[in-house]
Structures are given as structure tokens and as C-alpha cells.
N, C-alpha and C positions, 0 to 999 in steps of 0.2 A: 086854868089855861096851861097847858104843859109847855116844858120847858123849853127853847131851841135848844137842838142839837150839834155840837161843837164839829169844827171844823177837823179837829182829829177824830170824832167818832162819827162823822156824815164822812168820811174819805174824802177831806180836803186835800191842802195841800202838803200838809204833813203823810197823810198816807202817798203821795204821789213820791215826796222824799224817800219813803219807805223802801217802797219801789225799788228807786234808782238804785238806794242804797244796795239790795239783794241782785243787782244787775251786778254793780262793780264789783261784789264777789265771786261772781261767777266768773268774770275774765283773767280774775287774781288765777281761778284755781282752774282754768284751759291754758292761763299762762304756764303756770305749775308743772301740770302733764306734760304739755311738750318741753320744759327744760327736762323731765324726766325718760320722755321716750327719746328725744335728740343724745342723752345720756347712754342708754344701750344700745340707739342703734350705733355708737361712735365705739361700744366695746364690742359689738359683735365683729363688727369693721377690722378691729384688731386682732380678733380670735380666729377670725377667716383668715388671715395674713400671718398668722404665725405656724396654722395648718398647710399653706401654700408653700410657708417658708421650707418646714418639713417634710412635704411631698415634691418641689420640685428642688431638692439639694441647695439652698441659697438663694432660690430665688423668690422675691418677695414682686405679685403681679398685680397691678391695679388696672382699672379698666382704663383707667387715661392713659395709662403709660407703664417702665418696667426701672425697676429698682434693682440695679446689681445681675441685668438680665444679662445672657450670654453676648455677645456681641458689643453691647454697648461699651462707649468710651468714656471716661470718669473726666471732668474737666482738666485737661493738661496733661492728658498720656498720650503716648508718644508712637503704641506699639504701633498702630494702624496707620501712623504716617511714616513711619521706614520703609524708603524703597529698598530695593535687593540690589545688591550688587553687581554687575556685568561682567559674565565670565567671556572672557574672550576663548572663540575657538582656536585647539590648538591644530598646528600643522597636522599634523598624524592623526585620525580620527581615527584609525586601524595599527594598532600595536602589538607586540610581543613581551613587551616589560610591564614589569609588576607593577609601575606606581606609572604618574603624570603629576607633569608641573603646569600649574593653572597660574593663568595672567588673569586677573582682575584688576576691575574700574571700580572704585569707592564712587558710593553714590554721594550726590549735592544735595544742598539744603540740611544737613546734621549741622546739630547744636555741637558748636565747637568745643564748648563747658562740660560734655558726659560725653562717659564712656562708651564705648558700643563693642559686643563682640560678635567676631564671623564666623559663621555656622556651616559647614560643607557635608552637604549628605551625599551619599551615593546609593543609591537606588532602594532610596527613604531609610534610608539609615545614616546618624552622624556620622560622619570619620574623621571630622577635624573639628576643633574650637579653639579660636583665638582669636586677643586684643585685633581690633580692627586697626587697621596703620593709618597714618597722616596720610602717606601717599596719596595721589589720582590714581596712581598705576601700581600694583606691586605684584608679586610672585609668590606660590603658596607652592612651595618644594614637595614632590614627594606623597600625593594623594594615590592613596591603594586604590588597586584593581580587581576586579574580581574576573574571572576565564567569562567569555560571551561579551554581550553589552552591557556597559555602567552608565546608568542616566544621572549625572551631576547636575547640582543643584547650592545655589546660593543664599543665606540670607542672613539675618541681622537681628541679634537680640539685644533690645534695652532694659530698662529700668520696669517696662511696664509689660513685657514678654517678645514674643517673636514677631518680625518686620514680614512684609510681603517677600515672598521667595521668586528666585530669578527663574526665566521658563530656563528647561534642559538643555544641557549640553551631553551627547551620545557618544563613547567612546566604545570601542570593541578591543578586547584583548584575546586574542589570536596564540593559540603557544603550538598548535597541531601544523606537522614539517605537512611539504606536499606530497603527493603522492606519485610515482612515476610510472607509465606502464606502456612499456612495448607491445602493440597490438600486432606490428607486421616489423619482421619475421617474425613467428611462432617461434616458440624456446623447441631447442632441438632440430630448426628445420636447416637443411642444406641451401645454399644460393650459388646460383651456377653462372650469374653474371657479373662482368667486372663493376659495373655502374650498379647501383642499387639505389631503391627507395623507402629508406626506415621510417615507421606511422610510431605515432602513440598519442600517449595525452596524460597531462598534469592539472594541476587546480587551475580553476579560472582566474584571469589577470595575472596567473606565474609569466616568469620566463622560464626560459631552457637554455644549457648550452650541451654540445657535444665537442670530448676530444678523443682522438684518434688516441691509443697509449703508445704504439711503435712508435708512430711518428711527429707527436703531439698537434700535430694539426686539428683545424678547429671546423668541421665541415658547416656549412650553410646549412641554415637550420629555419626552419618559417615555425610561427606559430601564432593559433588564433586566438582571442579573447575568449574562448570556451575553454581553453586550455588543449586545444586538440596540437598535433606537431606534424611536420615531416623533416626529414633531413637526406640529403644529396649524399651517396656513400659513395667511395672509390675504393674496390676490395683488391687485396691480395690474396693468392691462393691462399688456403689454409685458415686457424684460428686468428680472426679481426676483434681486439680488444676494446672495447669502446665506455668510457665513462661520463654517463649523462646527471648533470646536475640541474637543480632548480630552487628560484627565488618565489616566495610568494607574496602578493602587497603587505604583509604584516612582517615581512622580515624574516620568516621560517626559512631554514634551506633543508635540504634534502638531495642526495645521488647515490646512483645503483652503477652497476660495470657487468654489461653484458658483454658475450663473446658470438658470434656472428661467422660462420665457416664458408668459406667460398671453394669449392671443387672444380675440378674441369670438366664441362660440360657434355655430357654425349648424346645429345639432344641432335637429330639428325633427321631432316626430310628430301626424298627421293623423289621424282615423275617420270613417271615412265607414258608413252604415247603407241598405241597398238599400232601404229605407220608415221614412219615421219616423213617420207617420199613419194611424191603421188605424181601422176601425171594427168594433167588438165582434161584429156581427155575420158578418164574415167571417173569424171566428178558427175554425181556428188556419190559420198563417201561418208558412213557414220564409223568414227575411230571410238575407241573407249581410253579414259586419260585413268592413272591408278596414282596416289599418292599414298606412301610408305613411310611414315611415323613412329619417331621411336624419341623418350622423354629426354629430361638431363641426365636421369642414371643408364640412358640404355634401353627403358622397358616399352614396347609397343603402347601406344596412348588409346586407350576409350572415351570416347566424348567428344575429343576436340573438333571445334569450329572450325571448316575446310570451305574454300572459297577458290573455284575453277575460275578462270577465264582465258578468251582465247582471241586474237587480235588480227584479224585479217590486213593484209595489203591494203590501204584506202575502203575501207569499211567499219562500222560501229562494231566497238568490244562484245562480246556475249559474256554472259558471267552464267555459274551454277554451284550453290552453296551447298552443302550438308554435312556431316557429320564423320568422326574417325570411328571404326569397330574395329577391336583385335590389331590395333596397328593400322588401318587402312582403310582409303576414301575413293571412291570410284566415281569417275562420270562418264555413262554407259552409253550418254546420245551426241558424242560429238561429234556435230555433222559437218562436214566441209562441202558445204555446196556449191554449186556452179555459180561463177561470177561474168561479171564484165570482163575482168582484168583482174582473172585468179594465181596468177603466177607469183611468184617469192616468195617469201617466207610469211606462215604464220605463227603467232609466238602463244606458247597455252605457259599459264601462267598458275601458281598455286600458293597461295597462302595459308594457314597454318597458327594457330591461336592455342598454345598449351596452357590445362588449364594452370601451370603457375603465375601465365602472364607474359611469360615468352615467346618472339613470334617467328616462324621460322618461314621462307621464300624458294622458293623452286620454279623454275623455267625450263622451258623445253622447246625448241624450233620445229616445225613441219616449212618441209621446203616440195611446193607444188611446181610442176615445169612443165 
């Protein structure tokens, strides 16, 4: 009768021990692996961050977050809460001198225990550094200029680097005089009237003045914010010395000394009337009126602006316009015609427009009976 078969060699429970036993090996050595793959993926982790370090100059970048990244603040620095100081604008915004003295406001909230220094740029470049003062208010003497605009600027270096800078303060320095320039008279020209009207024009927002040299007097002088001018003359024959100066907003001055010649004038018009005596009963009657023209030196006018008219006894003026040639203006249809009540005087009248601007008048009576 054969034997039974044991509970170890039928696969009792000692083989079921068996088992187990090759189970809890197994998770010894899955244990295992992953303390050895947890192991490199934690030095790859540091090799990638040491290549980061190296490519990005110091910075070390993780995906949660940034180690030593630009911008960031280290616990308990200070740079990024310094405000800028408050440069007060000064009067003059528009100057001719080399430096400006700057009023500053010390900003609040500094750590009264550290130092802090003021940092003054001008158009991004330093020009000053120094201990920042106790004051609220102080004065920073003597900041350079450069020729044009200087954008000034404020700020505050501590422990941990530069503070928020203050917006601009624009100054202009200005070193160029003004410019002066007689437009009327022309240099060289003759003036043939006692009163005159001198033009020119200087920088905008200058002033001007004029004086007379004879007699120092100060003649009345306009001028615009353009810089345009006139001034009111009162000549004496002969060479008028006159020296005009000017101020410009930045403080420039500048003056010229023109001479100005006044002559006596032989500027002369005539009217002559083809009848100046008529009798009513041979009305109507066409006269010709002739105007005779000659400049301020003497010379017969071409061009000028001639302007007839003729004024009857209780009737509407006529007028008849045209032009001087070789000296002389003619109006060829002056008619005298029959009236209600043609008797007295009628007055022909002529005016006269040269062209320097001077106006000359002539009259003539016709006496109807």
C-alpha cells in the first residue's frame, strides 16, 4: 500500500509558505529600484541646474519657482522699497548758466539705523552722489548743465542697490544771444518823413527796447510773442542813430546800432482841370483832369495808385481810379452834366499812393454860373 504523501511534497502548506516567502522578495527588490531610480532622477535634477546655472549667468530656474532670478527680493532687502526722492521744480526752467541748484524732499518710511546715498543723473548719466541728509528739505548746489534740455532725475542707493527713481525734472540751458533784424527800412534806404514806422523782429518771448543816441530818448516800441516789433520814430533831417537791444527768456541779451537818414522830401503832386469855368448854359461838358507826379527824390512815379474824384453842388461824389505812367494820371471822361441846381463850385479831387507808402492830395475847384 504506498505511502501518503507529505504535506510538503503534496503542496500543502508549507509550499503555500514557500510562496509567500518568493512574494516578499519581490517587493524587497521593487523596493530597491526605486530607492535607486529616486537616486538618479534627484542627480540628473542637479546636473540640469548646474547647466542652467551656466547658461543663464547665475541663475538657478526650477519649475516652481526662481532661485537668485533677476528681479527677485532676498528676504529683508530693501532695494525695491526705496522711494525716490522729490525734486522740487525750480523757478527757471529756461537758463543761461552752467549748473542749477536743486531743492529736494527726503522720502519717509527709511530705516533711520542705515545709510542711504543720492544719486542725481542728468540725462542718464550720474552727476552727483552723496550721503543723503537728515533733512525733509535740502539743497543740492551746483548740478551741471549740458547746452539744450537736461532731464534730471533722483534716486536712492542702499545696502541692497538702486531705489525707484524720481519721474523728470526738464531744464533747458539756453547760451545763444537773440537775434535782431530790421526788416523796414532796408539798410541804405532814404526816409523822407518826419514820423516813421521801423519793422523787424527778434526771438520769440524777447523783448526790445529802442534808444534814440542824440537824444536818448526811448521811442514806443510794440512787440509780439513771435518776436515780430514796430516802433514809432520821430526823424531829424539827416543821419538818426538808433541802438536797439534785446532780452531773451533764458537771459541772453544782444544789440545792433542802425543809422536811419531822413532827407527833404520832393515828393510833389499837381491837378490841372482842361476848364475850370463853365456856364450853365453850355452844360454838359466832358473836361479831362491830368495828375502830375513826381517821388521824394524828384523823379516822375510809374505805378502809382491815382484815385480821381469830383464833388458836385448837392449831388453824389463820382470817383475814377487808375494808374501813374512817366509821371502822370489822366481822367479823360469828366463829365459835367446838366443839373437841377448846377451852379457853384465843383471840387475834383486826387489822391496819390507812392509806392514807398507815402500819400500825396491835390484839389482843384470848377466854378459853373
Amino acid at each position: 500500500m504506498p505511502r501518503p504523501r507529505s504535506a510538503k511534497a503534496s503542496g500543502g502548506p508549507s509550499d503555500r509558505r514557500a510562496g509567500a516567502h518568493r512574494q516578499r522578495r519581490t517587493r524587497q527588490a521593487s523596493k530597491s529600484r526605486r530607492h535607486v531610480t529616486a537616486r538618479v532622477s534627484w542627480s540628473r535634477r542637479v546636473g540640469l541646474a548646474i547647466a542652467l546655472l551656466v547658461i543663464a549667468g547665475g541663475a538657478i530656474v526650477f519649475a516652481g519657482g526662481a532661485l537668485n532670478a533677476p528681479g527677485s527680493q532676498a528676504p529683508g532687502s530693501s532695494a525695491a522699497l526705496l522711494p525716490a526722492p522729490q525734486i522740487v521744480a525750480p523757478e527757471q526752467l529756461l537758463t543761461r548758466a552752467e549748473t542749477v541748484d536743486l531743492t529736494l524732499l527726503r522720502p519717509t518710511g527709511l530705516d533711520p539705523a542705515r545709510d542711504y546715498t543720492l544719486r542725481i543723473s542728468v540725462n542718464g548719466t550720474t552727476e552727483r552722489e552723496r550721503p543723503l541728509p537728515a533733512q525733509e528739505q535740502f539743497v543740492v548746489v551746483g548740478v551741471a548743465l549740458a547746452e539744450g534740455e537736461n532731464s534730471i532725475r533722483a534716486a536712492l542707493l542702499g545696502e541692497a542697490g538702486l531705489g525707484t527713481t524720481s519721474p523728470a525734472i526738464n531744464v533747458t540751458r539756453d547760451t545763444t544771444p537773440p537775434v535782431i533784424r530790421v526788416t523796414w527800412p532796408e539798410p541804405g534806404t532814404t526816409v523822407y518823413s518826419a514820423t516813421f514806422s521801423m519793422r523787424g523782429r527778434t526771438e520769440a518771448g524777447a523783448t526790445l527796447n529802442v534808444v534814440d543816441v542824440a537824444s536818448g530818448a526811448a521811442p514806443q516800441t510794440a512787440i509780439d510773442a513771435d518776436g515780430r516789433f514796430s516802433t514809432q520814430l520821430t526823424l531829424a533831417l539827416g543821419d538818426n542813430a538808433l541802438v536797439l537791444s534785446s532780452r531773451d527768456p533764458a537771459g541772453n541779451t544782444a544789440s545792433t546800432r542802425i543809422v536811419i537818414k531822413r532827407a527833404d522830401s520832393l515828393a510833389a503832386l499837381t491837378l490841372t482841370v482842361s476848364d475850370d469855368q463853365l456856364k450853365a448854359a453850355d452844360l454838359p461838358q466832358r473836361l479831362v483832369a491830368t495828375a502830375r507826379i513826381q517821388d521824394e527824390r524828384g523823379q516822375p512815379v510809374d505805378g502809382a495808385a491815382v484815385t480821381f474824384s469830383v464833388s458836385p453842388p448837392n449831388a453824389t461824389t463820382m470817383t475814377y481810379r487808375t494808374t501813374s505812367a512817366a509821371g502822370q494820371a489822366h481822367w479823360p471822361e469828366l463829365d459835367i452834366a446838366s443839373a437841377d441846381d448846377p451852379l457853384g463850385s465843383w471840387l475834383v479831387t486826387v489822391l496819390v499812393e507812392l509806392p514807398s507808402g507815402l500819400e500825396l492830395r491835390a484839389n482843384k475847384s470848377i466854378r459853373v454860373r
